[in-house]
N, C-alpha and C positions, 0 to 999 in steps of 0.2 A: 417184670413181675410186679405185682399189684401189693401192697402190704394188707388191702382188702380180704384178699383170700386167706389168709392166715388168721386175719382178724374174726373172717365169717366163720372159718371152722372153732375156732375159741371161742364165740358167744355161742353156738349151736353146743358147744361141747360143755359149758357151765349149765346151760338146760339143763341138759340130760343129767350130769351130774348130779343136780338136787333131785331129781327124781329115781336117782339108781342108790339104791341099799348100801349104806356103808358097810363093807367089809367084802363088797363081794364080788368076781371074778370082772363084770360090768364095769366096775366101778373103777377099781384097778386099771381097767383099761383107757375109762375116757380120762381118767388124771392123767397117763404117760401122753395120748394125745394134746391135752390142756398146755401139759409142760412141751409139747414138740410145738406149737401153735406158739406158745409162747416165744421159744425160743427163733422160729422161723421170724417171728413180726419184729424181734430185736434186731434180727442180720438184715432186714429186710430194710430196716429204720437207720440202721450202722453206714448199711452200702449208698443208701439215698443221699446224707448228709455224705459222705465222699466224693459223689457224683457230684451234688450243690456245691464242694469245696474247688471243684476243678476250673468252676468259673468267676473263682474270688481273682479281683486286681491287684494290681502288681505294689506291693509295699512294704514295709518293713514285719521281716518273718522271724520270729523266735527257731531256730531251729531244735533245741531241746523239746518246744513245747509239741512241735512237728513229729518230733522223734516220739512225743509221750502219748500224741493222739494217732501216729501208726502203730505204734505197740499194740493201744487199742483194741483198733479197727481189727487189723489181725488176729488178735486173742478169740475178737466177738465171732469172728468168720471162719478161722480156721478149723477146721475137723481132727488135725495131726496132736492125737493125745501124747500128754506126761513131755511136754516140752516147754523148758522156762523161758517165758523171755522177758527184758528188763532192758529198763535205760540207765546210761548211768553218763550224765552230762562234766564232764572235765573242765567245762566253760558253758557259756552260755552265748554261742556266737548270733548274730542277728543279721539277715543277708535281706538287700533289695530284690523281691520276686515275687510272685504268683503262690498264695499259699500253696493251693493245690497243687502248682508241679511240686514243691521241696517234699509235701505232704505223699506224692505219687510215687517217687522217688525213693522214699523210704522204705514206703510198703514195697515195690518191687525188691530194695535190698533186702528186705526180710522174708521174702519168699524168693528167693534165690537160696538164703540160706536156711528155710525148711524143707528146700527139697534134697537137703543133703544130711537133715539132723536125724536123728534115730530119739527114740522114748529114753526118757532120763538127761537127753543132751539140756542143757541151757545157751539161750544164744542171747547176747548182750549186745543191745545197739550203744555206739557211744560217740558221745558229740563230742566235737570239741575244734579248736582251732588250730591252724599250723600257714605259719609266715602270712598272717593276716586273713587266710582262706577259711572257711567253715570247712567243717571234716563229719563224716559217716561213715563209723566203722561196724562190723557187724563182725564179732567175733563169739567161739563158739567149736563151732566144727572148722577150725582153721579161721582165716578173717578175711572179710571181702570188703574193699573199700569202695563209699560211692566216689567214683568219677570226680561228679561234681553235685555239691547239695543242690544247687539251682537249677539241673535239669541238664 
């Protein structure tokens, strides 16, 4: 998908806009457009840089910082309303690897655990380390731990 298209129907849709009567039924409708336009070119711009991130080289990775840009990424994409989610780092472990896999890794943890959350749940990713290893846990609707941060 093109970030183009989303782009084209937001500049056709502020057109209109100044030419449509404020207050009235027109108008009303190309703002909800404007705002879908909008939000479609965010997730569009979200998922690209994720996609660029899968082909970053192998080197020293914050995984807190991984944990705070899949929170993100997901927040920006997700559809599954009234669900919290948060990081909350216990350390700040830092592993030799591929941003994008520790980065990949994450996000699958946390759609693992929205396909289990219900409205009102909060789910909490949280780093941390144990016997020198990096740790991802996602707790919440019970806890799923990653494997391994590095893929």
């Amino acid at each position: 998908m093109s970030s183009r298209i989303p782009c084209s129907r937001l500049g056709s849709t502020e057109l209109a806009l100044a030419e449509a009567g404020a207050g009235t039924k027109l108008h009303g409708r190309l703002a909800v457009i404007e705002r879908t336009a909008l939000e479609l070119s965010e997730i569009v711009c979200s998922l690209q840089a994720y996609i660029r991130e899968q082909d970053a080289p192998v080197g020293s990775v914050s995984v807190a910082d991984s944990a705070e840009a899949a929170v993100a990424l997901v927040r920006r994409v997700s559809a599954v309303p009234d669900i919290e989610l948060a990081v909350r780092a216990d350390s700040t472990p830092v592993v030799d690897a591929a941003a994008g896999t520790v980065l990949r890794s994450l996000v699958e943890l946390l759609l693992a655990g929205l396909a289990s959350a219900e409205r009102g749940d909060r789910l909490e990713l949280v780093v941390g380390e144990r016997d020198g290893e990096a740790t991802a846990l996602l707790v919440g609707t019970g806890e799923i731990q990653l494997g391994s941060v590095t893929g």
